[in-house]
Jmol script that loads the backbone (N, CA, C; Angstrom):
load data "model"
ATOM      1  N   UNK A   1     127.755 102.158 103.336  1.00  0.00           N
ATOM      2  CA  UNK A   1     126.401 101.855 103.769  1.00  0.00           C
ATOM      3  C   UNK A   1     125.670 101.119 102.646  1.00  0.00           C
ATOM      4  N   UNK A   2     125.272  99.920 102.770  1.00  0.00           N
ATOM      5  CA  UNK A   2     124.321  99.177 101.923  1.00  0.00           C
ATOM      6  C   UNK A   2     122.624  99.635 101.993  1.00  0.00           C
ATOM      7  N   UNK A   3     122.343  99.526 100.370  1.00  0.00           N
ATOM      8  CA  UNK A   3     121.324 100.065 100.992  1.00  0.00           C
ATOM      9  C   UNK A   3     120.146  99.423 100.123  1.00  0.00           C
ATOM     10  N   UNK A   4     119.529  99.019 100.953  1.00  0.00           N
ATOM     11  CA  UNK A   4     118.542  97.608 100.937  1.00  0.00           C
ATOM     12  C   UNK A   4     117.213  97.615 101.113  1.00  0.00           C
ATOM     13  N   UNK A   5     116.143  97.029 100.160  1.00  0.00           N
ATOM     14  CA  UNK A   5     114.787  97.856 100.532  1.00  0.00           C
ATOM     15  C   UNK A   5     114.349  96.965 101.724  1.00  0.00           C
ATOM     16  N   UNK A   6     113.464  98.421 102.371  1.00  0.00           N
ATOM     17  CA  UNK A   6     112.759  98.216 103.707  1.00  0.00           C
ATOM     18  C   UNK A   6     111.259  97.242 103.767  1.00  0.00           C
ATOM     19  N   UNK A   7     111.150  96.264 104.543  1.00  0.00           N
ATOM     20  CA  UNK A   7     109.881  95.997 104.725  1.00  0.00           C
ATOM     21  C   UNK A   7     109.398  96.575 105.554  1.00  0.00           C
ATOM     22  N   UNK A   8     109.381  97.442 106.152  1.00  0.00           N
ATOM     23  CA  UNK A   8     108.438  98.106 107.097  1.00  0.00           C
ATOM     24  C   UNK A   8     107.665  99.583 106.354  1.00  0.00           C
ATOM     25  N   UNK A   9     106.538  99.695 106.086  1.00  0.00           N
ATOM     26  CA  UNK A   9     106.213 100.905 106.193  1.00  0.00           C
ATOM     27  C   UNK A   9     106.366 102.103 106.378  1.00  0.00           C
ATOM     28  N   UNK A  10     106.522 103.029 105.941  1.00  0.00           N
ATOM     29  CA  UNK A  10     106.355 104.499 106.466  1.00  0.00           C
ATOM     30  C   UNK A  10     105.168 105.192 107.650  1.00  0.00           C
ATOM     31  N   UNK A  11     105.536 105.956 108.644  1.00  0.00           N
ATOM     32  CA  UNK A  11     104.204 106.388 109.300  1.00  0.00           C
ATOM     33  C   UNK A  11     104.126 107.683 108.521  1.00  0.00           C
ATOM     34  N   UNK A  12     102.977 108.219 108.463  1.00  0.00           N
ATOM     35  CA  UNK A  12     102.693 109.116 107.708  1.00  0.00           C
ATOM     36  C   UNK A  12     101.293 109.808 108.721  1.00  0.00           C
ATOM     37  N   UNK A  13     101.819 111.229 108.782  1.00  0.00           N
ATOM     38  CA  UNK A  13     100.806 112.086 109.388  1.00  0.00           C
ATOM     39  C   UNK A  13     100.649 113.681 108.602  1.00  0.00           C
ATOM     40  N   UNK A  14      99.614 114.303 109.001  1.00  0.00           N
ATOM     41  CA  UNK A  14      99.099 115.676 108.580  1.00  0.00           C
ATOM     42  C   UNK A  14      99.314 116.198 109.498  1.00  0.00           C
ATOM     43  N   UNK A  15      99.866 117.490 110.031  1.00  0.00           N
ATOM     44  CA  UNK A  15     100.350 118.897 110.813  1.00  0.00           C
ATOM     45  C   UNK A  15     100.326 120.081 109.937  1.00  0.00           C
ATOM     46  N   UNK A  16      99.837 120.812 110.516  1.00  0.00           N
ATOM     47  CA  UNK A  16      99.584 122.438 110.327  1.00  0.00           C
ATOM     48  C   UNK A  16      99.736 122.253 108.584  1.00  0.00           C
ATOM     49  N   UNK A  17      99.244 121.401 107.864  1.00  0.00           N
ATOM     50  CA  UNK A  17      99.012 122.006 106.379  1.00  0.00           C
ATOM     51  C   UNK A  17     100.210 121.032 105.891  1.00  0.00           C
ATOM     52  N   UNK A  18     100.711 119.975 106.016  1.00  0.00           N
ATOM     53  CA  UNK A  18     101.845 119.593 105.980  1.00  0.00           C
ATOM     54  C   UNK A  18     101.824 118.096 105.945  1.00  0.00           C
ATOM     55  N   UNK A  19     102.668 117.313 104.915  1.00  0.00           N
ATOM     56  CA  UNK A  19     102.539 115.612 105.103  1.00  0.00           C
ATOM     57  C   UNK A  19     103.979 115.204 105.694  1.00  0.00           C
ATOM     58  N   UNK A  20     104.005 114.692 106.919  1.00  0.00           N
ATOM     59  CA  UNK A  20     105.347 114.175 107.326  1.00  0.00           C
ATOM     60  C   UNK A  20     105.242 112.728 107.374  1.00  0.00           C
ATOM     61  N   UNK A  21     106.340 112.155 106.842  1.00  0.00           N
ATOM     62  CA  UNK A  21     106.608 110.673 106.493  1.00  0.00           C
ATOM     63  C   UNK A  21     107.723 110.417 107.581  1.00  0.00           C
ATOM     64  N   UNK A  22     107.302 109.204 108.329  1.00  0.00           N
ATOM     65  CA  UNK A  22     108.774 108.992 108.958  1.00  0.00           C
ATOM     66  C   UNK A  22     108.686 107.531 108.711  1.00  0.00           C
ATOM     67  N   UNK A  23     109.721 107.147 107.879  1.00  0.00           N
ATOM     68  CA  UNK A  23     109.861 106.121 107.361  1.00  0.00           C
ATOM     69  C   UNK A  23     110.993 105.008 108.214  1.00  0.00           C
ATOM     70  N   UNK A  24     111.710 103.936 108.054  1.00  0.00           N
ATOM     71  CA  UNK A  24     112.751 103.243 108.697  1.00  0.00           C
ATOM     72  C   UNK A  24     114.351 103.660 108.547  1.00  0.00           C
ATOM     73  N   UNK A  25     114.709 103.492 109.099  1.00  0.00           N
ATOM     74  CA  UNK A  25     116.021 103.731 108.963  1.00  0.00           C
ATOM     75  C   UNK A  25     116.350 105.760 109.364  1.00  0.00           C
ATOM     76  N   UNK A  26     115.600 106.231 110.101  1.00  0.00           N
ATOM     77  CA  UNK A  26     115.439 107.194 110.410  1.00  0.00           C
ATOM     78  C   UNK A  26     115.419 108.337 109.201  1.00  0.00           C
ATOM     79  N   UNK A  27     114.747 107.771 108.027  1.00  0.00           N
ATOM     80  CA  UNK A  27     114.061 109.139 106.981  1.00  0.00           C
ATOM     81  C   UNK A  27     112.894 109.820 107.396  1.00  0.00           C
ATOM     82  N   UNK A  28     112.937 111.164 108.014  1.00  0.00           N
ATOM     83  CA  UNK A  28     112.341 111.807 108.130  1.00  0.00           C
ATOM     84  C   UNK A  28     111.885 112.960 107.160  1.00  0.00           C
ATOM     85  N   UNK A  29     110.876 113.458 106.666  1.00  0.00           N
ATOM     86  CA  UNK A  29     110.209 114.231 105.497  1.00  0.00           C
ATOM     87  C   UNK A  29     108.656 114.572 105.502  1.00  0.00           C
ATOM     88  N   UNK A  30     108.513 115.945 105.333  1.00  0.00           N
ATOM     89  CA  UNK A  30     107.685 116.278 104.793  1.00  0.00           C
ATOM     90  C   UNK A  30     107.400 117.258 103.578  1.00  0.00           C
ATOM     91  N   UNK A  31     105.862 117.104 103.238  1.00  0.00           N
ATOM     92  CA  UNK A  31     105.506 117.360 101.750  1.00  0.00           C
ATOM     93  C   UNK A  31     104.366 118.628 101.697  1.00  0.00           C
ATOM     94  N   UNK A  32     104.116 119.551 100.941  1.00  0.00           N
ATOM     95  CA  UNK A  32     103.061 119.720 100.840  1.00  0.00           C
ATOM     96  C   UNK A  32     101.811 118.849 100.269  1.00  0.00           C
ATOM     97  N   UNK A  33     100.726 119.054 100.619  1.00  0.00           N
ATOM     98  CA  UNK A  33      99.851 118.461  99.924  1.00  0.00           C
ATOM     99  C   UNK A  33      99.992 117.760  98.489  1.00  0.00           C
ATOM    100  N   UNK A  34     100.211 118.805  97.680  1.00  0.00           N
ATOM    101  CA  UNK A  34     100.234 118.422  96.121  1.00  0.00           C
ATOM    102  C   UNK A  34     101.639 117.650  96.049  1.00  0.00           C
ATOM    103  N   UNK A  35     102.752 117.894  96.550  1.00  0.00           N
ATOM    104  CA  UNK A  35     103.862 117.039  96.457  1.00  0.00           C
ATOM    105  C   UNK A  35     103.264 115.517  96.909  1.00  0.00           C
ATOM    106  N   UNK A  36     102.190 115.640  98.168  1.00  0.00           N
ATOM    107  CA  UNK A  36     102.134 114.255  98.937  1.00  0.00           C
ATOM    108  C   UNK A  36     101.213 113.451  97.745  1.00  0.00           C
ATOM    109  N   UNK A  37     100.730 114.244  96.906  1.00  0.00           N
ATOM    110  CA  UNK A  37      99.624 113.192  96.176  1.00  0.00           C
ATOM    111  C   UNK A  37     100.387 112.726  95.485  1.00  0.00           C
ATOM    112  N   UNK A  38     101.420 113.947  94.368  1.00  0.00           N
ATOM    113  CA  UNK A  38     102.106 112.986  93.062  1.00  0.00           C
ATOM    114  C   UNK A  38     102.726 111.895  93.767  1.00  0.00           C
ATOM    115  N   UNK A  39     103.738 112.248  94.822  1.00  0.00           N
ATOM    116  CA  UNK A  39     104.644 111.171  95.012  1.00  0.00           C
ATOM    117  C   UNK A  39     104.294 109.948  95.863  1.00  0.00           C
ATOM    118  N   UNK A  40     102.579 110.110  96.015  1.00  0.00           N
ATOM    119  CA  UNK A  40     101.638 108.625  96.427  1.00  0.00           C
ATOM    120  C   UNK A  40     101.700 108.074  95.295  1.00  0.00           C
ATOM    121  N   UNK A  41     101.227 108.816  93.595  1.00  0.00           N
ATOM    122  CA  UNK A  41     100.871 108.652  92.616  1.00  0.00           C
ATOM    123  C   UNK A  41     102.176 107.682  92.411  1.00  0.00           C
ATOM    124  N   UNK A  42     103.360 108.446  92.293  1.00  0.00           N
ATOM    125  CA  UNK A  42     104.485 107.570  91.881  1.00  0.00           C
ATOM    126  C   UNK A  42     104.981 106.283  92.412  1.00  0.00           C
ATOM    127  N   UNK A  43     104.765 106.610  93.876  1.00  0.00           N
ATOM    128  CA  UNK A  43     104.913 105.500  94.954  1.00  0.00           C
ATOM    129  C   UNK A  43     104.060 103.747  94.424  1.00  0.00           C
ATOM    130  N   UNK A  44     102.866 103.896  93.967  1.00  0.00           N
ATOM    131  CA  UNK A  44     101.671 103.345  93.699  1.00  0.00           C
ATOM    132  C   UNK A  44     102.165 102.850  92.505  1.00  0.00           C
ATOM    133  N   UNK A  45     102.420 103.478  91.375  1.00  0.00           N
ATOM    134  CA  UNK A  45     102.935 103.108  90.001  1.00  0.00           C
ATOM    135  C   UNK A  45     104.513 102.327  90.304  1.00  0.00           C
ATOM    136  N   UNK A  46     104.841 102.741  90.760  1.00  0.00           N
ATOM    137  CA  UNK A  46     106.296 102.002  90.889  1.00  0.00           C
ATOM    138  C   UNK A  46     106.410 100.350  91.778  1.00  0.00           C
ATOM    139  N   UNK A  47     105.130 100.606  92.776  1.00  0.00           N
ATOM    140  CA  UNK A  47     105.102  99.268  93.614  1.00  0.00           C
ATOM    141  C   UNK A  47     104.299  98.727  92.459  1.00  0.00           C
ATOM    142  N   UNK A  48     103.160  98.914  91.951  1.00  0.00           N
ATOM    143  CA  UNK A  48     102.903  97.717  91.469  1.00  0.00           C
ATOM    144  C   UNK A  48     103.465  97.330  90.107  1.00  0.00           C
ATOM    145  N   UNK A  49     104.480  98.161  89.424  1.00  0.00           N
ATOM    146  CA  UNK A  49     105.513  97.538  88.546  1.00  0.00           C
ATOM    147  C   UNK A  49     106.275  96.244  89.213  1.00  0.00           C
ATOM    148  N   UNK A  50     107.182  96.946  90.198  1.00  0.00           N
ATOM    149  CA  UNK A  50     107.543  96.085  90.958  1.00  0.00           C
ATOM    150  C   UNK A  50     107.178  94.577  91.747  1.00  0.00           C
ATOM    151  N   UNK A  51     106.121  94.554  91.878  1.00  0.00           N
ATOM    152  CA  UNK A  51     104.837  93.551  91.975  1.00  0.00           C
ATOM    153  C   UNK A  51     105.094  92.470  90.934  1.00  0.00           C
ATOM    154  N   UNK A  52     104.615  93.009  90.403  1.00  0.00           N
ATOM    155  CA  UNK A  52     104.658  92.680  88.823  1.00  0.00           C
ATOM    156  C   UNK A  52     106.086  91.699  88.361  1.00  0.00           C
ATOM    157  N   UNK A  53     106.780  92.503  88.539  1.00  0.00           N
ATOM    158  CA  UNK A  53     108.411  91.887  88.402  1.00  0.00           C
ATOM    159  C   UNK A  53     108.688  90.782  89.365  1.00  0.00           C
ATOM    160  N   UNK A  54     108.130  91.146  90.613  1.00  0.00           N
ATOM    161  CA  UNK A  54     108.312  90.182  91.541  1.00  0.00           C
ATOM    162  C   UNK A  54     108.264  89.027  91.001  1.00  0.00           C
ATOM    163  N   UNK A  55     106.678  88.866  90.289  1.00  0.00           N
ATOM    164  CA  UNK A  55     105.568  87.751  89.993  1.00  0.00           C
ATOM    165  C   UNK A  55     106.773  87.000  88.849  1.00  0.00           C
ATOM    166  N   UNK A  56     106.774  87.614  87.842  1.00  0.00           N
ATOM    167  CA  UNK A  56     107.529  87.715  86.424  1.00  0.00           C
ATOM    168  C   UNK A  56     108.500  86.794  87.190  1.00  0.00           C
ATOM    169  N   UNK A  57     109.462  86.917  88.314  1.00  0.00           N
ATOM    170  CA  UNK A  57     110.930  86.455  88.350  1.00  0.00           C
ATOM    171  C   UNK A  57     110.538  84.948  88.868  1.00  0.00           C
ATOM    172  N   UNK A  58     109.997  85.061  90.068  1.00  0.00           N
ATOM    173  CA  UNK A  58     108.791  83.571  90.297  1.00  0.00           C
ATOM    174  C   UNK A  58     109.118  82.820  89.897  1.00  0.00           C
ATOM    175  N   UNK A  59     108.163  82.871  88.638  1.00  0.00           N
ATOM    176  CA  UNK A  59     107.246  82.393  87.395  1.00  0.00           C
ATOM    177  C   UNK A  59     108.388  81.886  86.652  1.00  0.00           C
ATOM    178  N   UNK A  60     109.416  82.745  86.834  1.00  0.00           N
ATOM    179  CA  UNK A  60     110.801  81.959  86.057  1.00  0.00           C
ATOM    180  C   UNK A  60     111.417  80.815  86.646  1.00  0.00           C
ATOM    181  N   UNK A  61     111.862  81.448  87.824  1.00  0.00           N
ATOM    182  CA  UNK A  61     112.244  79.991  88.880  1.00  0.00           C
ATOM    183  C   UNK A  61     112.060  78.684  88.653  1.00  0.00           C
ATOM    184  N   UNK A  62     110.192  79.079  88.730  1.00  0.00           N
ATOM    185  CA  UNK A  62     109.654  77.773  88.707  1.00  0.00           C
ATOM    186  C   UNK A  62     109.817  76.864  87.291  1.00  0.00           C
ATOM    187  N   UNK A  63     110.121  77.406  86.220  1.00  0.00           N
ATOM    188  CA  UNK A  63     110.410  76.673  84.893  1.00  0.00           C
ATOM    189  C   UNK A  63     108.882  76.950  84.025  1.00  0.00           C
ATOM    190  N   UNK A  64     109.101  76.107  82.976  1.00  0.00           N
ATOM    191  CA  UNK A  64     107.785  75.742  82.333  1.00  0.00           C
ATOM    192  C   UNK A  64     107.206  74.518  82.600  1.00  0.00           C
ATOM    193  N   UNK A  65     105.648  74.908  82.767  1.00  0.00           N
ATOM    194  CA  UNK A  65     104.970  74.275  83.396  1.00  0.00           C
ATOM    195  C   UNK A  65     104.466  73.529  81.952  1.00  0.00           C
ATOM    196  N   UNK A  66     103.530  72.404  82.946  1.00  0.00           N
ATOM    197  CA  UNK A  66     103.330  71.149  81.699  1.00  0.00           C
ATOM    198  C   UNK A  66     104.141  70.829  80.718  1.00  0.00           C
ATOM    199  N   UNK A  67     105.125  70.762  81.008  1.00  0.00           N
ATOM    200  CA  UNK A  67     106.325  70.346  80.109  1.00  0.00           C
ATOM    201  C   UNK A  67     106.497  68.468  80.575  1.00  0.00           C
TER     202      UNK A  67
END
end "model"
wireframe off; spacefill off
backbone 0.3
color backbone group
């Protein structure tokens, strides 16, 4: 199984005290509260590293500019 990041979103809902994520590729999960914040926290820090890198690889592609 290859395993390849998703562009689609996660749905994400609250039940009886509870965060359930149902994400693509049929990942299903839930969190308590305090689990659901850190691992927003991490989620958040890691995309916009990633972001970031995106930009960074770009920026390479394209060469140096005003040259």
């Amino acid at each position: 199984m290859e395993n390849r990041p998703h562009e689609t979103p996660s749905e994400v809902t609250a039940e009886e005290g509870e965060v359930q994520v149902d994400g693509p590729g049929g990942v299903a999960i839930s969190f308590t509260p305090d689990a659901a914040f850190e691992t927003s926290d991490r989620l958040f820090h890691g995309a916009t590293k990633a972001q970031g890198q995106k930009v960074q690889r770009e920026e390479r592609k394209k060469g140096p500019t005003g040259a």
